[in-house]
C-alpha positions in Angstrom: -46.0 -9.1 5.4 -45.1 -5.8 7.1 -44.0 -3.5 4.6 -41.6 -1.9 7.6 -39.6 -5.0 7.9 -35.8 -5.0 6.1 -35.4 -8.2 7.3 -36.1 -10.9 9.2 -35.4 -14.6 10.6 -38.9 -16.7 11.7 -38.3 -20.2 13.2 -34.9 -20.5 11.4 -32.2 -23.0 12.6 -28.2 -21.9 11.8 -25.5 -24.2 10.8 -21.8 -24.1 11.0 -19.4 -26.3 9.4 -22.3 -29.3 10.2 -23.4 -27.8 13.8 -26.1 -26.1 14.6 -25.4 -23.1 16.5 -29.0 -21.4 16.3 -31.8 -23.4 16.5 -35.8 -21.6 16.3 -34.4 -18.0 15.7 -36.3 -15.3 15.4 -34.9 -11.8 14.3 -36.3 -8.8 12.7 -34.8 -5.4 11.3 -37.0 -3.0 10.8 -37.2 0.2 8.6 -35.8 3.1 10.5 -33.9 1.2 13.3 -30.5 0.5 13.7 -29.6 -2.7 15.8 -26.3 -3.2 18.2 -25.7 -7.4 19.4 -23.7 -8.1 22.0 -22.2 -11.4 22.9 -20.7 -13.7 20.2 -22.9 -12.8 17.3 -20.6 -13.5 14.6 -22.2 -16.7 12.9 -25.3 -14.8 13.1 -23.8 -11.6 11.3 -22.8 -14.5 8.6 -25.9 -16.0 8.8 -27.8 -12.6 7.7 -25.2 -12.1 4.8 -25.9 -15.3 3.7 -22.1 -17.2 4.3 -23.7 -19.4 6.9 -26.5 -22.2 6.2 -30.2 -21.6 7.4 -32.8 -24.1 7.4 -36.3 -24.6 8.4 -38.5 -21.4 9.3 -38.7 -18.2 6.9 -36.3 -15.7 5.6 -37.2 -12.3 4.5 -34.1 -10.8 3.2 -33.0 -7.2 2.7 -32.1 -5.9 -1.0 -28.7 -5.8 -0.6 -26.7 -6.9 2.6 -22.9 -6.2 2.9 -21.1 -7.9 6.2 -17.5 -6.0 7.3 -15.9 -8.5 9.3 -13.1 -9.5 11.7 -10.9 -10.3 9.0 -9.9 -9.2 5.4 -10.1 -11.2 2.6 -8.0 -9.1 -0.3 -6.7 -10.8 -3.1 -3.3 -10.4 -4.2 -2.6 -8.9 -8.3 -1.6 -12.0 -9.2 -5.1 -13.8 -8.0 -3.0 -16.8 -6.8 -4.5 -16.4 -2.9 -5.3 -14.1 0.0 -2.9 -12.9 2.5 -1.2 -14.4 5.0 -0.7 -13.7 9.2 2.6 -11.8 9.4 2.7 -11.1 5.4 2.9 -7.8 6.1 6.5 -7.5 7.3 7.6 -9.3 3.9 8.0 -6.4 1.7 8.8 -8.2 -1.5 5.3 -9.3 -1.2 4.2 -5.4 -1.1 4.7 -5.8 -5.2 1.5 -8.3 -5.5 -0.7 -6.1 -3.7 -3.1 -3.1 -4.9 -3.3 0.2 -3.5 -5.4 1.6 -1.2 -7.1 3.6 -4.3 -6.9 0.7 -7.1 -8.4 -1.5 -4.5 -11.0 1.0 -3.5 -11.4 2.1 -6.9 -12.8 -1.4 -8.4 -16.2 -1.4 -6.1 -19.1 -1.7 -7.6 -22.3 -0.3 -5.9 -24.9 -3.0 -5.5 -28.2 -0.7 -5.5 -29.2 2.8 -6.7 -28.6 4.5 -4.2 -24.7 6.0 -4.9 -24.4 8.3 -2.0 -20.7 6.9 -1.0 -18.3 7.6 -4.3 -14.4 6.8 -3.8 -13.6 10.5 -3.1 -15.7 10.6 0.2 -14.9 7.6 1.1 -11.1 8.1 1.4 -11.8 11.4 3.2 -14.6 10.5 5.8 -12.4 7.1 6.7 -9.0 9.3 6.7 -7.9 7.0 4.3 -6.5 10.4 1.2 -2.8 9.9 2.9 -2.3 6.6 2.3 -4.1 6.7 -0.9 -0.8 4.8 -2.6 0.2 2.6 0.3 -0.1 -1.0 -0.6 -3.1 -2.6 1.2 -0.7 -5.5 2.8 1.4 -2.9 4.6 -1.6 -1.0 6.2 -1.9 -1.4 10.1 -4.5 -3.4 11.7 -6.5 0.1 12.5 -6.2 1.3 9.1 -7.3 -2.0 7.6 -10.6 -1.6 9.6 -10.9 1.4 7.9 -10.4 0.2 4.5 -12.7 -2.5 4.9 -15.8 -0.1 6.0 -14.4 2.4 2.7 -15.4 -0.6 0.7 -18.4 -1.6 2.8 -19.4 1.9 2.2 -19.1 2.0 -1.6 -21.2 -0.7 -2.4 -24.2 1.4 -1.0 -26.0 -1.3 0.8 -29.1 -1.4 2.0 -28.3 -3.1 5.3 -24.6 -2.4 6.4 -23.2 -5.7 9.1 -20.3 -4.3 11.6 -18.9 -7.1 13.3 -16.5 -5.2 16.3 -16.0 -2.5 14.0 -14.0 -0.5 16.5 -11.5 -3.1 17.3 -8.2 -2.2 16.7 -9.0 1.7 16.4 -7.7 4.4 18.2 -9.0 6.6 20.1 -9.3 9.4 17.8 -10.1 7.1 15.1 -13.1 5.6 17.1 -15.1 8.8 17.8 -14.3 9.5 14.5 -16.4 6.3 13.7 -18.8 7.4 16.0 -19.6 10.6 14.0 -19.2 8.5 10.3 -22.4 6.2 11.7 -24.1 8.9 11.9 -23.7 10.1 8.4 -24.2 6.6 7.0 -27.6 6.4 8.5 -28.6 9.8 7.6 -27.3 7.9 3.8 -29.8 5.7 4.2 -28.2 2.8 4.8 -29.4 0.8 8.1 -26.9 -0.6 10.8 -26.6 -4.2 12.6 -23.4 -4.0 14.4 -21.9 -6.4 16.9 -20.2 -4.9 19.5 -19.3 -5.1 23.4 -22.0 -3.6 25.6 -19.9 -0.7 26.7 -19.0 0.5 23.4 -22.5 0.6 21.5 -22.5 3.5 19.2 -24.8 6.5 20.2 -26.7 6.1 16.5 -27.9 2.8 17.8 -31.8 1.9 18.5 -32.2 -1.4 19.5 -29.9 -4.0 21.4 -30.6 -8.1 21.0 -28.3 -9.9 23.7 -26.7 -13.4 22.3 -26.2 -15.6 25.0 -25.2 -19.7 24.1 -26.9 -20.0 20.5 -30.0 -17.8 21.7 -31.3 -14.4 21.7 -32.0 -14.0 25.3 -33.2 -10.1 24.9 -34.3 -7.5 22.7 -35.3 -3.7 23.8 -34.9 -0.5 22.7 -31.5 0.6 23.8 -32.9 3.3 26.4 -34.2 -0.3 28.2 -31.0 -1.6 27.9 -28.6 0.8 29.5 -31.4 0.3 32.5 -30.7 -2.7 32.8 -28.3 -4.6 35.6 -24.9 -5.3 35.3 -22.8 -8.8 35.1 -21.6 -10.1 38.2 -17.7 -10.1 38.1 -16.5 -13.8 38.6 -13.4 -14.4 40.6 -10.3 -16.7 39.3 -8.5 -19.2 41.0 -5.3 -17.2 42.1 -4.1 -19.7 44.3 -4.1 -22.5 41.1 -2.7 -20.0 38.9 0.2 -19.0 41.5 1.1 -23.1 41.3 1.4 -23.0 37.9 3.9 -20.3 37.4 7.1 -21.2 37.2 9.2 -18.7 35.0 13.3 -18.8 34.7 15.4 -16.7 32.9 19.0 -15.8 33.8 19.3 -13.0 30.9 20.6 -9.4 31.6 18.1 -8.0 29.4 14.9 -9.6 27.5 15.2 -7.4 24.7 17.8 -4.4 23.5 17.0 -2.3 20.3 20.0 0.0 19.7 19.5 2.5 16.2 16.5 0.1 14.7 15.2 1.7 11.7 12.2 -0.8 9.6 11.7 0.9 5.8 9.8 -0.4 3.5 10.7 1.5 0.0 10.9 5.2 0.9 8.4 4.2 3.7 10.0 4.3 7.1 8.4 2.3 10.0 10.6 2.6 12.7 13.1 5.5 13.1 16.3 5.4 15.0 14.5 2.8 18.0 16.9 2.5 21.3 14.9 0.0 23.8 16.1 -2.0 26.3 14.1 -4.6 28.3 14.9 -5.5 31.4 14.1 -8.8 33.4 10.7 -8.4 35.1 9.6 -4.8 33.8 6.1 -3.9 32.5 6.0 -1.8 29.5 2.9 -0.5 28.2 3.4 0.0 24.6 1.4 3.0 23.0 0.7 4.9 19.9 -2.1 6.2 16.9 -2.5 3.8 14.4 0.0 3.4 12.0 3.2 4.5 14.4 4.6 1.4 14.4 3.5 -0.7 17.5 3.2 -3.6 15.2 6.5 -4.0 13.7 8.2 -3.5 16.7 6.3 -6.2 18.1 7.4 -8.4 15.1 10.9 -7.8 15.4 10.9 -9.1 18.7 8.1 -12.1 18.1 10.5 -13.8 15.5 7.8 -12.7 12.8 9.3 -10.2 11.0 12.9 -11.0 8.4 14.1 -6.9 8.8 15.0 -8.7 12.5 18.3 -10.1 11.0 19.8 -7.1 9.2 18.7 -4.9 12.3 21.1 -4.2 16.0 18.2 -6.3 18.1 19.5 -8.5 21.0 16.7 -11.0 23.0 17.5 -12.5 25.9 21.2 -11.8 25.6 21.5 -13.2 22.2 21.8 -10.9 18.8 19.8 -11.9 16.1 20.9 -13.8 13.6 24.1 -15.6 15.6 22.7 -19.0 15.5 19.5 -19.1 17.4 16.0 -20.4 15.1 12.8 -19.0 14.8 11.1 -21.6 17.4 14.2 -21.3 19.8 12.9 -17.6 20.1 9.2 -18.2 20.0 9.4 -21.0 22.8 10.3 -18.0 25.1 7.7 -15.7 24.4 4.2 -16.1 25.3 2.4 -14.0 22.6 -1.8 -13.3 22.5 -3.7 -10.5 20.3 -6.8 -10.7 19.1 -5.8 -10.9 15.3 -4.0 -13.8 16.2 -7.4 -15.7 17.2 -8.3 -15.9 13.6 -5.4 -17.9 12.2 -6.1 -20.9 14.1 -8.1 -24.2 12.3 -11.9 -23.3 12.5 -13.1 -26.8 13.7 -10.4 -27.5 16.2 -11.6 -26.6 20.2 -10.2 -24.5 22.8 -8.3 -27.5 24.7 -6.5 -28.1 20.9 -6.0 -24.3 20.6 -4.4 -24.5 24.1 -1.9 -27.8 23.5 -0.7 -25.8 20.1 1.0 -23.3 23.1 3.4 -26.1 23.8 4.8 -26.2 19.9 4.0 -22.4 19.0 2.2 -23.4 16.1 -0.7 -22.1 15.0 -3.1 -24.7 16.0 -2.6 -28.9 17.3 -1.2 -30.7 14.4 -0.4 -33.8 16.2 -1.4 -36.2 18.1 -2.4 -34.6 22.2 0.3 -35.6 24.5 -0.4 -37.0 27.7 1.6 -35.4 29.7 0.2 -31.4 28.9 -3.0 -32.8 29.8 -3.0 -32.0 33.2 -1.0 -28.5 33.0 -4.0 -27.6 30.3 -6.7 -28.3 32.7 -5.2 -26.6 35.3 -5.0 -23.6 33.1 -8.5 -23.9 32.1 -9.5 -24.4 36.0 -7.8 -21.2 37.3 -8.7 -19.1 34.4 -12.7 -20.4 35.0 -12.8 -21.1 32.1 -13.1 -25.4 31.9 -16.5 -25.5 30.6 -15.0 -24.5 27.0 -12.4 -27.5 26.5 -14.5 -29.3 24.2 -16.0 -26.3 22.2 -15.1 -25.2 19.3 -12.5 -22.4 19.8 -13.7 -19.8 16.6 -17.7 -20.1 18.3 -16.9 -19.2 22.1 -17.1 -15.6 23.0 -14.3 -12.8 22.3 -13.5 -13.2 25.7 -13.7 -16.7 26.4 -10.7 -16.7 22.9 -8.6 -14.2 24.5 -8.5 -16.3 28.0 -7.3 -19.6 26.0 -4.9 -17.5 24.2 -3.7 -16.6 27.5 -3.3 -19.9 28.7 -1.6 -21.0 25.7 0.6 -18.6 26.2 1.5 -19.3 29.6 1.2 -23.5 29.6 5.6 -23.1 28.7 6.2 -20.5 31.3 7.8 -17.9 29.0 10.0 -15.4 30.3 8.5 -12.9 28.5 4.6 -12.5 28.2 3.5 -10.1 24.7 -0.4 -8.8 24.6 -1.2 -7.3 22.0 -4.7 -5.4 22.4 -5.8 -8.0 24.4 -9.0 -6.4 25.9 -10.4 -6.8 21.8 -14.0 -7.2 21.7 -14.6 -7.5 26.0 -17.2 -5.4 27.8 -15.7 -3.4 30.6 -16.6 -6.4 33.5 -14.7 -8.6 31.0 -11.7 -6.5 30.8 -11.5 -6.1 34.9 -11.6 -9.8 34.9 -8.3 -9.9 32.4 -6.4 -7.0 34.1 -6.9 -8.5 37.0 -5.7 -12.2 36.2 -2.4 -10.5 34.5 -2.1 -8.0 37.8 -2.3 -11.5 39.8 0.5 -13.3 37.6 2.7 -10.5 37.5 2.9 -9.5 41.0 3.6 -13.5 42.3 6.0 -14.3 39.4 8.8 -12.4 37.8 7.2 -12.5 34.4 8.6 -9.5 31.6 5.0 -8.0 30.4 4.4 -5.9 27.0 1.3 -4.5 27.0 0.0 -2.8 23.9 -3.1 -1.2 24.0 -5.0 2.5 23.1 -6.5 2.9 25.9 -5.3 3.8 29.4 -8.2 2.0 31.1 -7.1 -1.6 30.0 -3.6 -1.0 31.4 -3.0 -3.2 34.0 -1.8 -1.5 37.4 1.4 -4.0 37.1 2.6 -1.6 34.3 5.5 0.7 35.0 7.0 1.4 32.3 6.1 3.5 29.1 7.1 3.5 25.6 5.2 5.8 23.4 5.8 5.8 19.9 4.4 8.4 17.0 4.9 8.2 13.1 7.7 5.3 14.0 9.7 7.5 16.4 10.0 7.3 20.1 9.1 10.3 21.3 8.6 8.5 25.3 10.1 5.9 27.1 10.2 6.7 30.6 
């Protein structure tokens, strides 16, 4: 065997939940390089940390792997279960959770090598001020943060990223950018999965994952040499048809003196927003200023609604109106929502459960959403995935049916959340463009949340900046 290799995969089929998904695999990681996969490489991540079954070929595996993946799995103090989607804006349950440093604090290194201790850690991930926040009130950003923090205490040999970026800002991702480089120089060697346009500079090598196979591997001076994807065009004249959006509401949403506290924690300060029928906010801020709850607040998610001044569609909360009243008009995607759903139900299911705002098809498929859920698929181009399996198809490919599940009801208002998550920069054209296209032959309210200027829409025009909860724009 060569003595270079930290790992490898010869002939190996994958397996998940019964299916394969790789079949005669090959892949290698070799001392001294540091490997970026783009497509949907997230089985395969699993896979190498050994949470996915592999059969037939040969394995060589690495001393000590750790995977940091798209979602968290803390434990509550109590050890009764893991969190829950929208836990976070419950703060009684803020007394079951550890602290960023008790959390932290109970890693145990795997190997010898003990370069990351808890004290560096908190530093180099900016992670010292929140040091006492409970770990289920943490944003999504500074939850990716944690996650590597722990990653990085265990002192693995071979460190799996999957998306590792997602969800940060912009300061907070260069700032990853520099940390990769100081846990190579560690010792510690890097497979991370990532969109093509956003493959850190420490990087060596790219593999390119394309339906179940590795369809290229090259240094990554080949790779940015390479061609680029073809943009593929939607159907605009289908997707035109299929909007049909009422509402006869003076304004979609008004926030008058808001203020969100958790404990002495305060989330939201003083908020005055009003919404008016067919505007286009672009919601922005660092992590941790708040874009979150103020999304809750208004997507029926969050209890502090009630005891709050928050009016949507005319209607104050809390006079009589239910949760799914609310929900039915809002059409809602993000790309934490993506991994809530059942993990063997497929994109067309995933779809249907638009109709019922639930989080996945518990029922049996009615007849009659057939045809508007085809449609869907057929204008998004994005029919060949009705029968897959919604949790394998590509980031993309998830945010498009989330899309479409959000539209099949014709909500008034439309809420995207980071929806650009894990895209390359063709990918993210494509999206703009389809929400560009909706928004200028319908008169859909958009909020668009988002940390970058470049995955704005053009359909935007108005602006809502927040910082440390406050509103310090809104213009």
């Amino acid at each position: 065997m060569d003595n270079r290799i930290l790992f490898s995969f010869s002939n190996v089929t994958i397996r998940d939940n019964g299916e394969t998904v790789f079949k005669d695999l090959d892949f290698s990681v070799k001392r001294c390089e540091h490997w970026a996969l783009t497509g949907n490489a997230d089985v395969l991540l699993q896979a190498i940390a050994g949470k996915k079954q592999v059969i037939n070929g040969s394995t060589v595996k690495a001393q000590s792997v750790v995977l940091v993946g798209s979602t968290s799995q803390f434990k509550n103090l109590s050890n009764t279960g893991t969190f829950y989607h929208q836990q976070r804006f419950n703060s009684m349950d803020a007394d079951d959770a550890q602290t960023v440093t008790q959390h932290l604090a109970s890693i145990v290194p795997l190997g010898g090598n003990s370069y990351w201790k808890l004290q560096n850690a908190l530093d180099k991930l900016n992670l010292s001020h929140l040091a006492d926040k409970a770990i289920i009130k943490l944003s999504n950003g500074e939850t990716r943060r944690l996650l590597l923090a722990e990653a990085l205490l265990k002192n693995p040999a071979l460190l799996l990223l999957d998306n590792p970026v997602a969800g940060l800002d912009i300061t907070s991702r260069a700032a990853f950018n520099t940390l990769l480089q100081e846990v190579i120089a560690s010792g510690i060697h890097i497979v991370v999965a990532v969109p093509e346009d956003e493959i850190p500079a420490a990087i060596t090598h790219v593999a390119v994952i394309e339906g179940g196979n590795i369809t290229s591997r090259q240094s990554i001076a080949g790779f940015k040499a390479r061609g680029k994807a073809n943009y593929v065009a939607f159907n605009g004249d289908l997707l035109k048809d299929l909007l049909n959006i009422q509402s006869d509401c003076q304004n979609i949403v008004s926030m008058k003196g808001v203020n969100i506290r958790y404990g002495d924690k305060v989330i939201l300060d003083n908020i005055d927003w009003t919404v008016l029928p067919g505007e286009r906010w672009a919601v922005l801020g660092h992590n941790g200023a708040g874009k979150s709850t103020l999304l809750s607040l208004i997507n029926a998610d969050n209890p502090q609604a009630y005891a709050v001044n928050i009016s949507l569609f005319d209607k104050r909360k809390g006079t009589g109106e239910s949760i799914w009243d609310i929900k039915k008009k809002i059409g809602y995607v993000s790309a934490e929502l993506s991994k809530f759903f059942p993990p063997d139900q497929t994109c067309h299911q995933i779809i249907e459960s638009g109709f019922y705002d639930t989080m996945g098809l518990f029922r049996k498929p009615a007849s009659a959403n057939a045809e508007i859920i085809k449609n869907w698929m057929d204008a998004l181009e994005i029919s060949a995935y009705a029968d897959k399996i919604f949790a394998r198809v590509p980031d993309n490919v998830k945010q498009l049916c989330l899309l479409a599940r959000a539209m099949v009801k014709n909500p008034p208002l439309l809420i995207l959340d980071e929806p650009c998550t894990g895209m390359d920069a063709t990918q993210k054209l494509y999206f703009k463009t389809i929400i560009n296209h909706i928004c200028t032959t319908s008169n859909l309210t958009l909020i668009f949340v988002s940390h970058y200027p470049e995955e704005i829409p053009a359909c935007v025009n108005r602006t809502l900046v927040l910082q440390n909860g406050s509103v310090v724009q809104a213009q």
